[in-house]
N, C-alpha and C positions, 0 to 999 in steps of 0.2 A: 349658491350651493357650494361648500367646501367638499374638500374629497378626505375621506379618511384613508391616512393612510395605517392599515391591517400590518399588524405581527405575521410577521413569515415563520412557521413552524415547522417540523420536521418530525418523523416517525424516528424515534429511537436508534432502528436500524441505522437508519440515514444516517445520526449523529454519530454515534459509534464509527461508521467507515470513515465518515472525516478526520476523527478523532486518531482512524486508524486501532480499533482495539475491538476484541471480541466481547460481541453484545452480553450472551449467554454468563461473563463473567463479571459484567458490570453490577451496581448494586441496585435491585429490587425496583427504586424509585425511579430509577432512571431506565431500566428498562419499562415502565408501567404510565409515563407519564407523554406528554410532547417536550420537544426543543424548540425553543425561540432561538433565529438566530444571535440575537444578543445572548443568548444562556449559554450557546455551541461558543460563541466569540470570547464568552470569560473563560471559560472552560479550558479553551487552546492558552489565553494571556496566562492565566493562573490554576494550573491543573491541581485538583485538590488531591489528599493523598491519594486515594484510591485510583484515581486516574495515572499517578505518576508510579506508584505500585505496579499496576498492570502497563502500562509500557515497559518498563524494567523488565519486570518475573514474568508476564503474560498470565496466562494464555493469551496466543497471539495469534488473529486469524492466516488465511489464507496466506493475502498478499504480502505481509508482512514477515510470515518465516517465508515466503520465498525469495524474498529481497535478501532477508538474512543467511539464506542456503547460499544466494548467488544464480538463484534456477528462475525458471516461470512458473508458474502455478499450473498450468498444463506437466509440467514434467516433475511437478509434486507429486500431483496423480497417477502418472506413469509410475513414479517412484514409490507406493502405496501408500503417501501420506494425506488426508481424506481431513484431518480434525486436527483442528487448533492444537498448536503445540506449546509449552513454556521451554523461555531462556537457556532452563538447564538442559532440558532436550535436544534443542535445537543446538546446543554446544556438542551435548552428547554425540551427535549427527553428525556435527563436523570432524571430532574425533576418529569415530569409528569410519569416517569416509566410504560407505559403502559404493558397491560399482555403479549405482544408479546412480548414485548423488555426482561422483566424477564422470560420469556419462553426459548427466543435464548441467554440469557446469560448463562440460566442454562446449556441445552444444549453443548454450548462450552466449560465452564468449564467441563464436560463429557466428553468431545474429547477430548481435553488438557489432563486429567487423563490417558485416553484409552493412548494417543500418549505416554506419562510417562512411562505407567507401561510396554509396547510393547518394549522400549527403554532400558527397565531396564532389561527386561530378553534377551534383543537381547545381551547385554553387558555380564551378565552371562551368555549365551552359551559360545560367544567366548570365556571368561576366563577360564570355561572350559575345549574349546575346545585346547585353548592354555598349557594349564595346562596341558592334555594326552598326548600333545606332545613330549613336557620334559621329 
């Protein structure tokens, strides 16, 4: 008895978050179809124009203008931005610096520290901990 081994596929959705880019702006086909991961793995090696278009100009979901704000996606929200935003926007945004936006940057940079210095005595215990054992 051999074992076949099955195409691993993906719902669009799926692919798109890998890819990092908003579904709703992809083209047609590729919203309407499945991903094999071989199709998702060409895709990232050699992004065809459309793919490299929309990383550039967007629209760009969630996670992605919020890495580009500097913020979390919770303080998107807070901040009233709900929907995909493009390049120029998200420029625009930075420009105009509104008080939300240096609110939830300050903010993150506070996490980012908290997440640091958590990280830095986790690493001192163990050595430590490793140290007593010797």
């Amino acid at each position: 008895m051999t074992s076949h081994k099955s195409t691993q596929t993906m719902k669009p959705a799926t692919a798109a978050k890998k890819l990092g880019v908003y579904l709703e702006a992809t083209p047609a086909e590729f919203q309407e179809g499945v991903v094999s991961r071989t199709e998702l793995n060409a895709l990232q090696a050699d992004p065809p124009e459309w793919l490299r278009e929309l990383r550039r100009n967007g629209p760009h979901p969630r996670p992605v203008v919020a890495a580009k704000l500097g913020v979390s996606i919770s303080g998107l929200a807070r901040g009233g931005v709900t929907e995909a935003l493009t390049t120029e926007q998200i420029e625009a945004l930075k420009a105009e610096s509104p008080e939300w936006l240096q609110k939830e940057r300050a903010t993150q940079a506070d996490v980012r520290k908290e997440a640091a210095r958590i990280k830095e005595k986790n690493a001192e215990k163990a050595e430590k901990g490793s140290a007593e054992r010797d």
